[in-house]
C-alpha atoms as one frame of an Amber mdcrd trajectory, in Angstrom:
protein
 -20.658  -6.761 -13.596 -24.324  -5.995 -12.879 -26.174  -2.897 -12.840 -26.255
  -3.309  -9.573 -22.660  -3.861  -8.710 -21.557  -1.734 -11.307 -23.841   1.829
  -8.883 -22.463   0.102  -6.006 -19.089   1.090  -7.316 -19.674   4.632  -8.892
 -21.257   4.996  -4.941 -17.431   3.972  -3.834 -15.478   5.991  -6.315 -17.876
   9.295  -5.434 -17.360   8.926  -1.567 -13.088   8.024  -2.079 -13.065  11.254
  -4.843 -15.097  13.393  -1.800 -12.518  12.255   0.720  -9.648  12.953  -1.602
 -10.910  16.577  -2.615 -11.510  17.393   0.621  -7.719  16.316   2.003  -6.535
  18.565  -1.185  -8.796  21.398  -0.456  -6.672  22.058   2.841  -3.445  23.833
   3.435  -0.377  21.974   2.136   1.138  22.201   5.797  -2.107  20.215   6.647
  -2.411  17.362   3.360  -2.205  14.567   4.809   0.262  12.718   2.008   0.282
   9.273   2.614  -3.742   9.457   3.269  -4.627  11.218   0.316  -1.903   8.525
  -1.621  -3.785   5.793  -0.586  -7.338   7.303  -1.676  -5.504   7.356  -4.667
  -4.935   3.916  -4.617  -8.730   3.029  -3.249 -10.292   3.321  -6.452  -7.985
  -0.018  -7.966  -8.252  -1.640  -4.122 -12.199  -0.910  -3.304 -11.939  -2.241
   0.031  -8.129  -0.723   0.997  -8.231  -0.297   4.853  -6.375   2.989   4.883
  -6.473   2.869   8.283  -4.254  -0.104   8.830  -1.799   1.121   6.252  -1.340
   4.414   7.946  -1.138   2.304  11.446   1.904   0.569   9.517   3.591   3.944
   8.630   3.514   5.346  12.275   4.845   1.249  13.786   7.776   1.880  11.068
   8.720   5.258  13.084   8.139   4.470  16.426  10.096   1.648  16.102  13.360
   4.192  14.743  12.078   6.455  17.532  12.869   4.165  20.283  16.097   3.450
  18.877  16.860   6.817  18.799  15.476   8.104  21.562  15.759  12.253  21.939
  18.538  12.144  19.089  17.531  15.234  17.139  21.009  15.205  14.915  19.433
  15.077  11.055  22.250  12.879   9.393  21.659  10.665  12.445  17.992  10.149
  11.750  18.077   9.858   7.849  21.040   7.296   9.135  18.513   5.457  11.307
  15.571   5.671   9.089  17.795   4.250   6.320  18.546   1.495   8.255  15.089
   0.548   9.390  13.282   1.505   5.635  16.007  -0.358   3.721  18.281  -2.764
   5.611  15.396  -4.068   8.148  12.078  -3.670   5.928  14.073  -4.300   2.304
  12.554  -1.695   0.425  14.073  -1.035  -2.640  13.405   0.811  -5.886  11.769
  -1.563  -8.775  14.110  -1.093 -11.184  13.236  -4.059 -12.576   9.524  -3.208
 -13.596   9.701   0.441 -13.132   6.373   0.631 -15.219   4.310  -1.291 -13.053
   1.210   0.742 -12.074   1.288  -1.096  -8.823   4.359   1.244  -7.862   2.117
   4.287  -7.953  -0.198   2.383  -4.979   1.252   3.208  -1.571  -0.512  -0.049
  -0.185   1.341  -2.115  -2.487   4.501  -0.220  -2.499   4.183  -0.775   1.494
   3.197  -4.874   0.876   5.905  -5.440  -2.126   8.459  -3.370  -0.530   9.140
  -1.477  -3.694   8.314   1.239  -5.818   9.138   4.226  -7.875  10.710   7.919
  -6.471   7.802   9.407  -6.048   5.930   6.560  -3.772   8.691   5.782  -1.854
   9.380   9.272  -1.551   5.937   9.707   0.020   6.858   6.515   2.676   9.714
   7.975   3.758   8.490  11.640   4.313   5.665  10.083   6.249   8.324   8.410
   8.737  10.353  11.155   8.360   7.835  13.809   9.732   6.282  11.701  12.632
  10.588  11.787  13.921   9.755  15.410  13.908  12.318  15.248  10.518  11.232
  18.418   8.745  12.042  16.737   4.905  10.482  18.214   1.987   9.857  16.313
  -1.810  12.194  17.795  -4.941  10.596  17.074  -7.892  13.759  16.614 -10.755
  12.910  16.402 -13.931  12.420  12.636 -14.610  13.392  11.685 -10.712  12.065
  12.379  -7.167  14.250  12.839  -4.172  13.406  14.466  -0.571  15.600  17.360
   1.065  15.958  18.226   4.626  16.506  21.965   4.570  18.126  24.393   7.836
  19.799  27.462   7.628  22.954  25.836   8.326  22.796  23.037   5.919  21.109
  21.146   3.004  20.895  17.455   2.251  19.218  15.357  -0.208  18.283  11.843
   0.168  17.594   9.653  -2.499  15.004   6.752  -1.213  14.998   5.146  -4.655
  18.741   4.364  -4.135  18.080   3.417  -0.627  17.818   6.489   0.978  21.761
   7.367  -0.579  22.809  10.911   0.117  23.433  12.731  -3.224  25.280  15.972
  -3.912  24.278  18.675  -6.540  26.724  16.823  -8.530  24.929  13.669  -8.205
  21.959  15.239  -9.718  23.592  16.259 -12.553  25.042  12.950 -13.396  21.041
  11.482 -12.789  20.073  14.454 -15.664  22.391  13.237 -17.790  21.399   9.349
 -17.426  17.692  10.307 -18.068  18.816  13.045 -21.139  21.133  12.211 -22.368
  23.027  15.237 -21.017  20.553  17.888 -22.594  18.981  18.994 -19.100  21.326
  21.248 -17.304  20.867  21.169 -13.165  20.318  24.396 -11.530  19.443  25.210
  -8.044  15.562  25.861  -9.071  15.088  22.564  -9.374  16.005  22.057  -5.486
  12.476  23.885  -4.601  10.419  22.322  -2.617   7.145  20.370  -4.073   3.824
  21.419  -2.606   2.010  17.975  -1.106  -0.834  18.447  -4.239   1.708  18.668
  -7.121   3.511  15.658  -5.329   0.266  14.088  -5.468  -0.576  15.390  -9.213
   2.835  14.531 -10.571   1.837  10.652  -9.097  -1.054  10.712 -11.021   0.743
  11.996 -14.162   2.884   9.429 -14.104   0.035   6.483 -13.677  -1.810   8.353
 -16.478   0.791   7.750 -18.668   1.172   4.347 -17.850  -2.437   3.204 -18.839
  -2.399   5.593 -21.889   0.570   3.616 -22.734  -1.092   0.144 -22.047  -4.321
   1.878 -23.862  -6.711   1.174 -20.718  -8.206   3.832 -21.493 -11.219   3.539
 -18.545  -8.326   3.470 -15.511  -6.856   6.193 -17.671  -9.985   8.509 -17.618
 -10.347   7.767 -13.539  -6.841   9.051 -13.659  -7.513  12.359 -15.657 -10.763
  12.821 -13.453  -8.880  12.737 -10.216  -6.262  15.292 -11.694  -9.093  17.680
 -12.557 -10.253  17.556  -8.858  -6.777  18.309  -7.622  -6.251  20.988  -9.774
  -9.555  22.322 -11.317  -8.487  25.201 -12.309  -5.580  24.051 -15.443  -6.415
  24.110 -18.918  -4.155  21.313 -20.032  -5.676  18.957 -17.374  -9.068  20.009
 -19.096  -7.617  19.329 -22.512  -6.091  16.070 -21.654  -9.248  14.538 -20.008
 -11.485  15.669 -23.223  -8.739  13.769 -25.803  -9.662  10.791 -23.562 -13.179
  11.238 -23.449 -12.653  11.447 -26.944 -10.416   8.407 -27.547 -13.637   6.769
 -25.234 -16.495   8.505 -27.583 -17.707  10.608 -24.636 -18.057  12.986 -27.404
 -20.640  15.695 -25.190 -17.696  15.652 -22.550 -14.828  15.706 -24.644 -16.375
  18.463 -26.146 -17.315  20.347 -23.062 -13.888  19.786 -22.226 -11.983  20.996
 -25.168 -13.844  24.206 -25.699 -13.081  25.078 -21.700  -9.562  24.678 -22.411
  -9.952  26.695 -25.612 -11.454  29.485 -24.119  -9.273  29.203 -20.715  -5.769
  28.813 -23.134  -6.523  31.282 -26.102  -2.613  31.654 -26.853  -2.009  27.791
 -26.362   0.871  26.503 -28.893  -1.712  23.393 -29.422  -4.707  25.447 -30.162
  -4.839  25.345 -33.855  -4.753  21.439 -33.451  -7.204  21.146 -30.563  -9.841
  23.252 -32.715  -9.372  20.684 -35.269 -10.159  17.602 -32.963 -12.782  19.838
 -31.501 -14.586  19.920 -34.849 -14.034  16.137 -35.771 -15.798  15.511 -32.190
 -18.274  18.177 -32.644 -19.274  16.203 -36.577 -19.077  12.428 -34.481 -21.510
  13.599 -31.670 -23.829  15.089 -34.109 -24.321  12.248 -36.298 -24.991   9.857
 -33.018 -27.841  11.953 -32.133
């Protein structure tokens, strides 16, 4: 890549990071999800048209919308919307290659019909809402699931098991898979997920996939992206600096690590952090 090419792109990633901290920046009521998933996704796909992939959410509903007409009965809809997401589209949880980072990109999620909870969680809230479909995301330890909510009556929907109904029961027995039965369900965990954590806990979970593959470049645009949603948490601060300092960005990691220190001084890691703090502090001095 040339120098050229190579400002080009930090011009992109700056103007895609402005977009995205600006959608986060509003009121959850008014994050616009699947948008601010697929600025997510812009940095891997430079030249995503967001546009046409939001154009391909709304077809997706208004197609369920004319076959429902003025139906307004909830089991009905999640019925219909099953139908058309799963049966008619084929989307389907990757199972398979659950691991893929392309299952944390709604535009390929919405191109390879598949993905993980959380993304097609995302898809089918998106539908959802433009049917007027008030569903909200449940973040479970280890698994995602939506929930339409009413004072008469609850349901959860699944949309990695094509959009299966599940009871409290259900989630239990999903615990247990995951835990090995050492995470007990309680009705906390049922509480709804604010639009940025849904969009933090995505990034979490493509952080730890590059970690794990040790690209640790994507893995710092990851951790950069999770400071902007949430600037204000220490362990986001502390986990971008042990990047930085895996990258030997040792004047950020250290600008990092000594924020969290001084924003966490009861942290359970601290004594351990200080350590890698002074190893850092040593490395940076001697390359200067």
């Amino acid at each position: 890549m040339t120098v050229r090419m190579r400002e080009e792109r930090e011009v992109e990633t700056w103007q895609i990071r402005h977009r995205l901290a600006g959608i986060v920046a509003r009121p959850d009521e008014q994050i616009n999800l699947a948008e601010a998933a697929l600025l997510i996704a812009a940095e891997e796909y430079p030249h995503l048209d967001i546009g046409s992939y939001l154009d391909r959410i709304r077809r997706i509903a208004e197609r369920i919308k004319d076959r429902v007409g003025l139906e307004l009965e909830p089991v009905r809809l999640i019925q219909e919307l099953n139908r058309s997401l799963f049966d008619e589209e084929g989307f389907r949880g990757n199972s398979e290659d659950y691991y893929d980072p392309k299952n944390s990109f709604l535009n390929e999620v919405i191109d390879r019909r598949k993905g993980i909870p959380i993304t097609l969680s995302i898809l089918y809230m998106e539908i959802a809402w433009r049917l007027d479909l008030p569903l909200v995301g449940v973040g479970l330890p280890g698994h995602f699931i939506v929930k339409y909510e009413a004072a008469e009556r609850e349901i959860l929907v699944d949309p990695f098991h094509q959009g299966a109904l599940v009871s409290e029961e259900d989630c239990q027995r999903t615990l247990d898979r995951i835990y090995d039965g050492k995470v007990a369900f309680h009705r906390d965990l049922l509480t709804r997920t604010p639009k940025r954590l849904i969009l933090a806990r995505m990034l979490n979970n493509l952080k730890g996939i590059y970690l794990q593959l040790r690209d640790l470049p994507r893995a710092l645009g990851v951790a950069e992206r999770l400071v902007l949603i949430d600037p204000d948490s220490p362990t986001l601060l502390r986990d971008r600096g042990l990047i930085y300092g895996e990258m030997n960005k040792f004047a950020q990691a250290v600008a990092d690590l000594r924020r969290y220190l001084e924003a966490a001084p009861q942290a359970e890691d601290r004594e351990a952090i200080t350590e890698r703090l002074r190893h850092l502090q040593m490395r940076h001095a001697s390359h200067n």
